[in-house]
VOGU-3710 file (C-alpha; in Angstrom, 3 decimals, decimal comma):
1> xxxxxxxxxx> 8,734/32,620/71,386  9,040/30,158/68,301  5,431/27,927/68,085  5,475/25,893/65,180  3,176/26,119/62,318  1,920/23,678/60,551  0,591/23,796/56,637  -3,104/23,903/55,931  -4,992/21,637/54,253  -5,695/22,654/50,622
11> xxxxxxxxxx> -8,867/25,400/50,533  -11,488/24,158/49,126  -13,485/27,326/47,155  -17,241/27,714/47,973  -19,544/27,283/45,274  -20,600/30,978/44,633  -16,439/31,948/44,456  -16,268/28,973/41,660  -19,619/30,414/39,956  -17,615/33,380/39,422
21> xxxxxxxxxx> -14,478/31,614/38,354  -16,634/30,060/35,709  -18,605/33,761/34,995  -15,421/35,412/34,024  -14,115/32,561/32,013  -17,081/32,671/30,383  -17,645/36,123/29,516  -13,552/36,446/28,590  -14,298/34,094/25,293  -17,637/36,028/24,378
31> xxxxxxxxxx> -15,324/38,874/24,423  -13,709/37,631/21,060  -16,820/37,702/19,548  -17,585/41,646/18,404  -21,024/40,769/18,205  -22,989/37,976/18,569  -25,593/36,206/16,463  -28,160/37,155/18,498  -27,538/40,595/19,484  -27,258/41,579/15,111
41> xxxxxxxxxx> -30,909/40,031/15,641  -31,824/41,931/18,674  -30,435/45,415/17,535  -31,874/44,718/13,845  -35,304/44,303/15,292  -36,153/46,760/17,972  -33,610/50,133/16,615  -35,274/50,563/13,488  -38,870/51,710/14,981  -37,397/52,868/17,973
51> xxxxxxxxxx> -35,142/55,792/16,665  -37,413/56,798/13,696  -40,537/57,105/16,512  -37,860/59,051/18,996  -36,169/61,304/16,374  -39,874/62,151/15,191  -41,017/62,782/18,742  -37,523/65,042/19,090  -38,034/66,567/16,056  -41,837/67,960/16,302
61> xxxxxxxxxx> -41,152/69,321/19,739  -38,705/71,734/18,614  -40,708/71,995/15,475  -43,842/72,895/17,035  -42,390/75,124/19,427  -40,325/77,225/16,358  -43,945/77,548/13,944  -45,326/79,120/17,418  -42,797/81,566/17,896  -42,923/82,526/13,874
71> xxxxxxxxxx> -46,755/82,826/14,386  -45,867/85,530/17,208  -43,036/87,641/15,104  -45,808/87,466/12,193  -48,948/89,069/14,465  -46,510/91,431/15,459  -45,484/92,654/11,876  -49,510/92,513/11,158  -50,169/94,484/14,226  -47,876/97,679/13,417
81> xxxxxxxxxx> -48,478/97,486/9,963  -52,448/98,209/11,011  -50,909/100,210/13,897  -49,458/102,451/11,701  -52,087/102,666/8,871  -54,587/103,642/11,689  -51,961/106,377/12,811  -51,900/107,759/9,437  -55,443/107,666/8,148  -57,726/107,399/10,745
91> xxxxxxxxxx> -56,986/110,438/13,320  -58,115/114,473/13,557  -57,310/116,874/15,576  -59,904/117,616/18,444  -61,439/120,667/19,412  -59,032/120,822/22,450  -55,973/120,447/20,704  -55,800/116,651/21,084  -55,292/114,456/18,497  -58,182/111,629/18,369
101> xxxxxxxxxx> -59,333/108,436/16,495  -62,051/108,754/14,004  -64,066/105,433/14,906  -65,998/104,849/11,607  -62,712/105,364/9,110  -60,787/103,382/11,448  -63,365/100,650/11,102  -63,534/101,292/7,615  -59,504/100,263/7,406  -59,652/97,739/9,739
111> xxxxxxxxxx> -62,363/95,824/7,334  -60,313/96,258/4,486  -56,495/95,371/5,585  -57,289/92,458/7,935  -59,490/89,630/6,355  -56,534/88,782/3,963  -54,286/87,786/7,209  -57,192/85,500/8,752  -56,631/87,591/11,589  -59,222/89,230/14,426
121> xxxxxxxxxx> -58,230/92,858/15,415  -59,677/94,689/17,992  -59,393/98,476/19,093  -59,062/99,559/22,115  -59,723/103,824/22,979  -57,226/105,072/25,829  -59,846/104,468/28,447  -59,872/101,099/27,875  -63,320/100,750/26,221  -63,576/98,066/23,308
131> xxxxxxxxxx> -63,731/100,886/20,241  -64,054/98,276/17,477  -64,231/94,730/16,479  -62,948/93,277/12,894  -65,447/90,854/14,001  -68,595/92,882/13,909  -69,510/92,602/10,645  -72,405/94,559/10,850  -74,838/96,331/13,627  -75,052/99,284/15,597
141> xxxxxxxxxx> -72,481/100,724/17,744  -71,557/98,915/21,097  -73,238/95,638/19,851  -70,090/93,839/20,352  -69,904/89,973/19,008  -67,966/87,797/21,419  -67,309/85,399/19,050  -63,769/84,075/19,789  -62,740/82,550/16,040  -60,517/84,132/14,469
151> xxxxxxxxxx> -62,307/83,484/10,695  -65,302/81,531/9,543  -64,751/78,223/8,600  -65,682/77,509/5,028  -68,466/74,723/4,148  -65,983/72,322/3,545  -63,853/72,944/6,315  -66,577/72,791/8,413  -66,975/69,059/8,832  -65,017/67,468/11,010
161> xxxxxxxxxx> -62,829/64,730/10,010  -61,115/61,939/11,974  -57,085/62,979/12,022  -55,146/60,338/13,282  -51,965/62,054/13,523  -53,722/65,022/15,149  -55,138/62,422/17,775  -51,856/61,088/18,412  -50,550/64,736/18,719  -52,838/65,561/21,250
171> xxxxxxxxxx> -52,795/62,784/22,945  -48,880/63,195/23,748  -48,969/66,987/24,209  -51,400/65,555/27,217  -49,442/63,029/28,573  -46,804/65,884/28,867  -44,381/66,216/25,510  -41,642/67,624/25,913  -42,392/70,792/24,883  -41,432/74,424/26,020
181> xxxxxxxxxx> -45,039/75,455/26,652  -46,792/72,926/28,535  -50,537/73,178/27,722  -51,965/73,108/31,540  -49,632/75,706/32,703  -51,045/78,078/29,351  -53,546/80,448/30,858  -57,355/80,289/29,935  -58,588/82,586/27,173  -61,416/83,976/28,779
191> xxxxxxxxxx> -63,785/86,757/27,309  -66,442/89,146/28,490  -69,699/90,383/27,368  -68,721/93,648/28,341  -64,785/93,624/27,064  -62,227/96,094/28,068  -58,809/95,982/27,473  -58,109/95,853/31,098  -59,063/91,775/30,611  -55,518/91,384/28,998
201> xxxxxxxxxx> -52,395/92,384/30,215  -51,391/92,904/26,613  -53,420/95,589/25,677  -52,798/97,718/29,178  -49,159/97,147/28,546  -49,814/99,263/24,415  -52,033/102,062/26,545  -48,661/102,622/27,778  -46,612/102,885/24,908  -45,083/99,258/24,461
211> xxxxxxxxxx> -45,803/96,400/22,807  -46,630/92,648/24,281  -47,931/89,451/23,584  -49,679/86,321/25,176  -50,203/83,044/23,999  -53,778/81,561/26,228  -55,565/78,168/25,858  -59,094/78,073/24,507  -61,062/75,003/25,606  -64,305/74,956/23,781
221> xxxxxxxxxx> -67,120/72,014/22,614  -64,951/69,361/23,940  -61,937/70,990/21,990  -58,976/71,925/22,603  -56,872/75,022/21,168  -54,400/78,045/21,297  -55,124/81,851/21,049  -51,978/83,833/20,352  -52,001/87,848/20,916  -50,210/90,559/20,134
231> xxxxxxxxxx> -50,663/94,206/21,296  -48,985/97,548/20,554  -50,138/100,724/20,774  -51,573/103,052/17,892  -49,737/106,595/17,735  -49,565/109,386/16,086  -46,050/111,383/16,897  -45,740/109,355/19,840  -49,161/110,354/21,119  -51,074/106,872/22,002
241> xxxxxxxxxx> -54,392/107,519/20,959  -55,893/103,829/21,503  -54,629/100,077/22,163  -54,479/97,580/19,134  -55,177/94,146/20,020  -54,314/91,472/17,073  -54,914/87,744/17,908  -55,323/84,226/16,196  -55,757/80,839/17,148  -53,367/77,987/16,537
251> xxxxxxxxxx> -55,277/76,356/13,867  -52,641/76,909/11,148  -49,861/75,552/13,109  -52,015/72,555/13,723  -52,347/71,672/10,203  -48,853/71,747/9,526  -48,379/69,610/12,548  -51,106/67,252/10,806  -49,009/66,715/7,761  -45,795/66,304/9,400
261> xxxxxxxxxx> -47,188/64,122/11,831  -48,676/62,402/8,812  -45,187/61,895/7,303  -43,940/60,571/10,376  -46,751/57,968/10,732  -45,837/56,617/7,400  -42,095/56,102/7,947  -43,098/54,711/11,326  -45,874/52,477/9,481  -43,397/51,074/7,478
271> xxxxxxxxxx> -41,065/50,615/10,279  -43,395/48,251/12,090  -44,348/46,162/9,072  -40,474/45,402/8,620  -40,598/44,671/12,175  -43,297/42,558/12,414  -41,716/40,403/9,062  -38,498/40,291/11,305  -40,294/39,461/14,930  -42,043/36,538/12,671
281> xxxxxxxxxx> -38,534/35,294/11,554  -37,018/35,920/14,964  -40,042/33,927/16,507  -38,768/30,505/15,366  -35,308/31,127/16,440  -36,139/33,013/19,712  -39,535/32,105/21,056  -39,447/29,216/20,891  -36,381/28,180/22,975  -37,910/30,541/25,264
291> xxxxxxxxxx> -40,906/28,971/25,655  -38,958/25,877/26,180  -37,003/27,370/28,894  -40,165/28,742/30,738  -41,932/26,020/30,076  -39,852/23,762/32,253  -39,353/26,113/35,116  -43,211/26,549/35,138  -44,088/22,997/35,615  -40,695/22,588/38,107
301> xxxxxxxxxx> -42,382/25,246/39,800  -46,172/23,866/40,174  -45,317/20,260/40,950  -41,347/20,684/42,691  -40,718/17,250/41,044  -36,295/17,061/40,720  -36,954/14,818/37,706  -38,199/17,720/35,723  -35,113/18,877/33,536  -34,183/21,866/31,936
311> xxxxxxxxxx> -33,361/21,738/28,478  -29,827/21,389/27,319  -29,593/24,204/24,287  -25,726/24,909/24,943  -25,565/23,727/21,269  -27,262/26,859/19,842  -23,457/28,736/20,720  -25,441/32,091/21,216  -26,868/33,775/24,754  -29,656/31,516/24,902
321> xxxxxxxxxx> -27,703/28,434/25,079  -26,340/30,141/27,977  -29,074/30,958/29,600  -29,886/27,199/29,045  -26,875/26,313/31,107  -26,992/28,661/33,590  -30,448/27,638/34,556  -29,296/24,098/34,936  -26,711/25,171/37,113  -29,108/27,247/38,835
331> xxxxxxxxxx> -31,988/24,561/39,559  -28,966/22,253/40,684  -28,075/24,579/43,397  -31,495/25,503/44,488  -32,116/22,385/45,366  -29,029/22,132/47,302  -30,005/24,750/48,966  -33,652/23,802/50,112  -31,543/20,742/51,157  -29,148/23,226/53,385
341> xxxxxxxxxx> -32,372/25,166/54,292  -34,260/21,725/55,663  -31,278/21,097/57,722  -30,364/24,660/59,376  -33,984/25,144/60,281  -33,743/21,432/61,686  -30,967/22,251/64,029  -32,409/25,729/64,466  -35,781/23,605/66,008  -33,477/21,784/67,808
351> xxxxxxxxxx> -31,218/24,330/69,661  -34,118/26,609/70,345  -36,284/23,517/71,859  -33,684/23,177/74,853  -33,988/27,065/76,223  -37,861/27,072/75,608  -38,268/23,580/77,912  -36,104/25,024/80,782  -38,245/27,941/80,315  -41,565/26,644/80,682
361> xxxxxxxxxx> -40,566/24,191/83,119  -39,481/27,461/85,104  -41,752/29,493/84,477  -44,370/26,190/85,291  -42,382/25,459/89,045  -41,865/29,645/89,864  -45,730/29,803/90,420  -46,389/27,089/92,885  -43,129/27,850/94,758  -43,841/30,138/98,102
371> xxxxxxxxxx> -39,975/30,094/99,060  -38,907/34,025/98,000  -35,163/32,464/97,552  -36,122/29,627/95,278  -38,662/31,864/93,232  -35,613/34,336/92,564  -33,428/30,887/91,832  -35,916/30,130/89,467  -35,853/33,763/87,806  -32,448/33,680/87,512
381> xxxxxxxxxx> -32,450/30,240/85,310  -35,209/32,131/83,359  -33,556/35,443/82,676  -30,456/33,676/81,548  -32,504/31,347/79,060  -33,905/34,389/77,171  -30,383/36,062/77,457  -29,707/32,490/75,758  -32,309/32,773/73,346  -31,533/36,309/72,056
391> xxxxxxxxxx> -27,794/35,215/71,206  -29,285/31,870/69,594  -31,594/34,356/67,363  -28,963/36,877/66,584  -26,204/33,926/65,603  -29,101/32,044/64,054  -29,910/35,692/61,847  -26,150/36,664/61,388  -25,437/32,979/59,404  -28,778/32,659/57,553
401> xxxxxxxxxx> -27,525/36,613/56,097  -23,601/35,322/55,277  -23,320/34,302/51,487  -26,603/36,987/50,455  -24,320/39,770/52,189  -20,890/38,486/51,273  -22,357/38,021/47,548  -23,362/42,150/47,126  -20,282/43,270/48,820  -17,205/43,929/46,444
411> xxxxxxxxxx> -14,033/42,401/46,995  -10,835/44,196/46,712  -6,969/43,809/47,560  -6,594/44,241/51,366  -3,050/44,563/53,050  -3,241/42,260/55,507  -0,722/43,758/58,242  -2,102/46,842/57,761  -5,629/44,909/58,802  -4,441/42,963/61,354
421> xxxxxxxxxx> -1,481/44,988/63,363  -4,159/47,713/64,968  -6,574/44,819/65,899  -4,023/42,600/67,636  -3,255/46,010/69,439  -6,345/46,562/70,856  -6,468/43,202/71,744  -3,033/43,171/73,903  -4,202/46,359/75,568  -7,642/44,695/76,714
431> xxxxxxxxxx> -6,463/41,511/78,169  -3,343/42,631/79,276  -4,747/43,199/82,903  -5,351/39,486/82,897  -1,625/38,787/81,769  -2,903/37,332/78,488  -0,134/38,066/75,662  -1,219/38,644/72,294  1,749/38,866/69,891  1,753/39,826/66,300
441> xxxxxxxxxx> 4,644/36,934/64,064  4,966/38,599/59,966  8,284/39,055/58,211  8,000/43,325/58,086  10,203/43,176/55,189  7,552/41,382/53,162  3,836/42,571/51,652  0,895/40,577/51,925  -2,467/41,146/50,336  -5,731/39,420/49,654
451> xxxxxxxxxx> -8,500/39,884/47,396  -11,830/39,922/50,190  -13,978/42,144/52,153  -12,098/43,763/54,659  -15,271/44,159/57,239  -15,321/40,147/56,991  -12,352/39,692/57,663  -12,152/41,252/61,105  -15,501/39,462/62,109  -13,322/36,037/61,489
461> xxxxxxxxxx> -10,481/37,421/62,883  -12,175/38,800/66,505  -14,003/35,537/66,263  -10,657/33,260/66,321  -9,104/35,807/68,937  -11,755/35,713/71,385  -12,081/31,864/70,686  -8,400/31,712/71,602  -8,446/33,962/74,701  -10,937/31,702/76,145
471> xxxxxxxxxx> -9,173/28,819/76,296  -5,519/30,518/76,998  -4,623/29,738/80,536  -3,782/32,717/82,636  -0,286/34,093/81,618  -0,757/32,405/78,502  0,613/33,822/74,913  -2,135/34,183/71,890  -0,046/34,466/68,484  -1,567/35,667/65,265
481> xxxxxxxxxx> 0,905/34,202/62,229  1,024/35,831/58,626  2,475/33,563/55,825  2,437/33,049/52,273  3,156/31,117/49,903  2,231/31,315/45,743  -1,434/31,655/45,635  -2,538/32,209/49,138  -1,985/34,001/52,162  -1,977/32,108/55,346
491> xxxxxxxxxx> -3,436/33,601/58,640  -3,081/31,497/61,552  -4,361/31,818/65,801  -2,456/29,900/67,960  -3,282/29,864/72,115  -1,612/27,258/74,701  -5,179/25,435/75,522  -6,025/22,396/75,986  -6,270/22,113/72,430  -9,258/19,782/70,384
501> xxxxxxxxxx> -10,134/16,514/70,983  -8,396/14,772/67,612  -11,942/13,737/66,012  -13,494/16,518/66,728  -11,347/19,108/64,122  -13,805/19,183/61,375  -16,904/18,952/63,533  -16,059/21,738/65,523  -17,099/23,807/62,477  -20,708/22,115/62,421
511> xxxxxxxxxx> -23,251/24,416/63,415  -24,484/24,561/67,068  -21,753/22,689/68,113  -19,564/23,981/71,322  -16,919/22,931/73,977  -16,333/25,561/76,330  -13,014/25,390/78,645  -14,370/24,394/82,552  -15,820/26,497/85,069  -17,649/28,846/81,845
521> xxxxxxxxxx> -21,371/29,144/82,927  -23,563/26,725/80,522  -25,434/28,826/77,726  -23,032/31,927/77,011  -22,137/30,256/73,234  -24,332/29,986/70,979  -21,615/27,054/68,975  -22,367/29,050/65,562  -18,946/31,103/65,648  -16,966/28,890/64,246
531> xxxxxxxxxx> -19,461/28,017/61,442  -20,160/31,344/60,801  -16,332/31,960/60,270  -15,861/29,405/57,605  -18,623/29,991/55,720  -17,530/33,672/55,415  -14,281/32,889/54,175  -15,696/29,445/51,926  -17,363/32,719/50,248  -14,506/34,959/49,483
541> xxxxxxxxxx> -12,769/31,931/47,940  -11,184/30,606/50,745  -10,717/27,696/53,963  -10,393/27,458/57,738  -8,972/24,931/59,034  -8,559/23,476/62,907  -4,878/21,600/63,977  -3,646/21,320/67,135  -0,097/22,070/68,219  2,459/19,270/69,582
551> xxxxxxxxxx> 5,486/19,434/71,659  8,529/17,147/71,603  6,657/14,471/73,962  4,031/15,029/70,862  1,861/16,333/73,644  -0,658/18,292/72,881  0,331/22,298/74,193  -2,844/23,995/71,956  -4,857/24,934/69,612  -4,262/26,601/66,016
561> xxxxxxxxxx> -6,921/27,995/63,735  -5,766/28,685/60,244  -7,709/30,649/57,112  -6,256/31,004/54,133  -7,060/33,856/51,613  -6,474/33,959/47,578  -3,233/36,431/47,411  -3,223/38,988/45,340  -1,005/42,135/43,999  -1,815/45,978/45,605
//
């Protein structure tokens, strides 16, 4: 069958498809620029502090973490260095053949070799008793000091001065540093009156012949610090005769901390005074327009007076010239848009105001009727309303979503037979019981593709099908024709209706608006299909149009629908 087409008017591109016309023009002749005036600014301001406070922060993690483990490998040296001097000069042979510690020489070695490494030893016996104590300076035997430091602090020392970097240290070891020990996960150096070297997993592991260590957190007087042990066991020819405990706190690694941290803070100090010189140069050329800008949209906002402008700064030839124009553009379509809003949720007032009267006049009669046939009459006229109502609501959600879904959803090149050929199947298989034909008209030797969203572009398309099939008389022939020509790709629906009253073509498209073929029961339309339809393809850059279709006689024989699609390549 040969229906003849006729060309579309010329589409007319919605406003959001030329916003990003303009967009990519736009950004294509910023591209020539390498870098613009106010990015040199931007990057010359804020990288400066930024990597010298990063690299630092980098730098005294690993830092911190590498004077701790050099701390460990040093205890340990200490430890079998005393280890092995107590081996040597502090054991006899027992009266049972045993070989034994001799308590008061050991102690006597222990006081000499370990104040010079600012070390505390202690020496376990192989039952696990606390022998001696490097911190026991003096007293009787068992009068064990459980003084935790590892050396007194000198007079000078002893006064505690304000660190800054130290505070600033802490405070981001708290706030979780990146660090390979994290602080709260450390276990809690506790010790006993009564110690034994079952308390630390360290010294049971040297009763048995190896060596360990343990790093512990100390909290004490509001302070905060580290206790690092080492343990390994004191033999003579490979005969453990007691458990030697070595620890220290973390107080040297602190101070070198302290000084880097120091260091750091006076790079960083520097850094900020060059920043702050820069951020005052920056705030003439910057904050100003800024302020400007905001300015205008905060007193647009408080009083919603159209007379308030924003400024024009496209001069400037930099981003916030831009921004300028783009927020002129922007408060220009706003407004057009409250404008659209006013008059959808007029019509919306409107359209829902007829179902709600019939209801309440309904609902208003039903109860003062006795007659059981004219009651269920009466509930009949009222289910269908809400039935009414629900479509209104869903049509009324479905085009108040359009251009906000349309504008997150990426286009891409869509071949259009591909598209089209299963759904005009599925279609001729459904209405074929009621001898409706729906053929498919596209040269097969030829490619067509459009740049759109392909889920949109069924919704139009079932839209203008069933739209068609309603108004095809029985027997009748829907056609779906695929054209081209430069720029755009031209899908038309054709049925043998009645076709459309001649002044009614454009303002079948108006919202609410329907004109349903005879004999279809009042209500079943909600007249925002068509609407719907056009503004989804106004949005991808397109039109839809409405012609009818003339014979010979020029008699009217139907209806066409035509929407036309920017072409585009695979």
């Amino acid at each position: 069958m040969s229906v003849p087409i006729s060309k579309s008017s010329k589409p007319i591109p919605s406003l959001w498809w030329r916003g990003r016309a303009f967009w990519r023009k736009k950004n294509s002749s910023n591209a020539k620029k390498i870098i613009s005036p106010l990015t040199r600014r931007v990057l010359a301001v804020n990288s400066i502090p930024l990597i010298v406070l990063l690299a630092g922060l980098l730098y005294m993690d690993q830092y911190r973490e590498s004077l701790l483990q050099a701390e460990i490998q040093t205890l340990k040296i200490h430890a079998s260095i005393f280890a092995d001097t107590l081996g040597e000069l502090a054991v006899e042979s027992m009266p049972d053949g045993q070989d034994g510690l001799l308590i008061q020489p050991a102690r006597d070695v222990i006081r000499r070799i370990v104040p010079p490494t600012r070390t505390r030893v202690r020496l376990y016996d192989t039952s696990g008793k606390l022998a001696i104590d490097s911190r026991v300076l003096g007293g009787r035997k068992g009068k064990i000091n459980s003084m935790v430091q590892i050396q007194d602090l000198d007079k000078n020392s002893e006064k505690k001065t304000f660190s800054l970097s130290k505070s600033i240290g802490n405070f981001l070891d708290d706030v979780g540093m990146h660090t390979s020990r994290s602080w709260h996960k450390l276990p809690e150096y506790q010790e006993n009156s009564d110690q034994s070297a079952r308390d630390y997993p360290e010294a049971v592991a040297a009763l048995d012949g190896d060596s360990g260590s343990m790093v512990r957190r100390l909290e004490s007087e509001g302070d905060s610090d580290l206790i690092i042990t080492v343990a390994v066991p004191v033999q003579h020819y490979r005969h453990v005769l007691g458990a030697l405990v070595v620890s220290k706190t973390s107080e040297d690694i602190e101070k070198i901390m302290e000084d880097v941290w120091s260091s750091i803070l006076k790079v960083f100090t520097m850094a900020l005074a060059v920043t702050l010189l820069l951020s005052a140069y920056l705030a003439r050329t910057l904050s100003r327009p800024m302020l400007r800008l905001a300015d205008a949209a905060n007193r647009m906002r408080i009083s919603k007076n159209r007379n308030i402008i924003i400024p024009d700064l496209s001069g400037r030839n930099d981003e916030i010239g831009d921004l300028s124009m783009a927020m002129r553009e922007l408060t220009e379509a706003l407004w057009n848009r409250l404008d659209a809003i006013e008059r959808f949720a007029a019509d919306v007032a409107h359209e829902i105001k007829n179902p709600l009267n019939s209801l309440r006049s309904a609902v208003e009669t039903v109860v003062r009727l006795q007659d059981p046939q004219k009651q269920k009459q009466l509930l009949q006229i009222i289910f269908d309303d809400v039935q009414r109502l629900d479509r209104l609501i869903t049509d009324i959600s479905e085009a108040s979503r359009v251009d906000s879904d349309i504008s997150k959803s990426p286009t891409k090149p869509i071949d259009v037979i591909k598209l089209l050929a299963p759904l005009v199947q599925v279609y001729s298989q459904q209405y074929r019981p009621e001898n409706i034909t729906i053929d498919l008209f596209v040269d097969p030797t030829l490619q067509f593709y459009v740049l759109g969203i392909e889920s949109r572009i069924i919704q139009v398309m079932r839209n203008l099908l069933d739209n068609a099939i309603s108004f095809s008389p029985k027997d009748g022939t829907v056609g779906v024709h695929i054209h081209s020509d430069r720029n755009h790709i031209e899908i038309c629906v054709t049925d043998q209706g009645p076709g459309i009253p001649p002044n009614k073509l454009d303002k079948i498209f108006e919202r609410f608006y329907t004109d349903r073929p005879d004999g279809e029961k009042f209500g079943q339309h909600s007249g925002l299909g068509l609407s719907i339809s056009r503004q989804i393809v106004m949005a991808m850059g397109g039109n839809l149009t409405a012609t009818n279709i003339y014979n010979e006689k020029n008699k009217v024989i139907g209806a066409k629908f035509c929407l036309s699609l920017p072409a585009t390549r695979p």
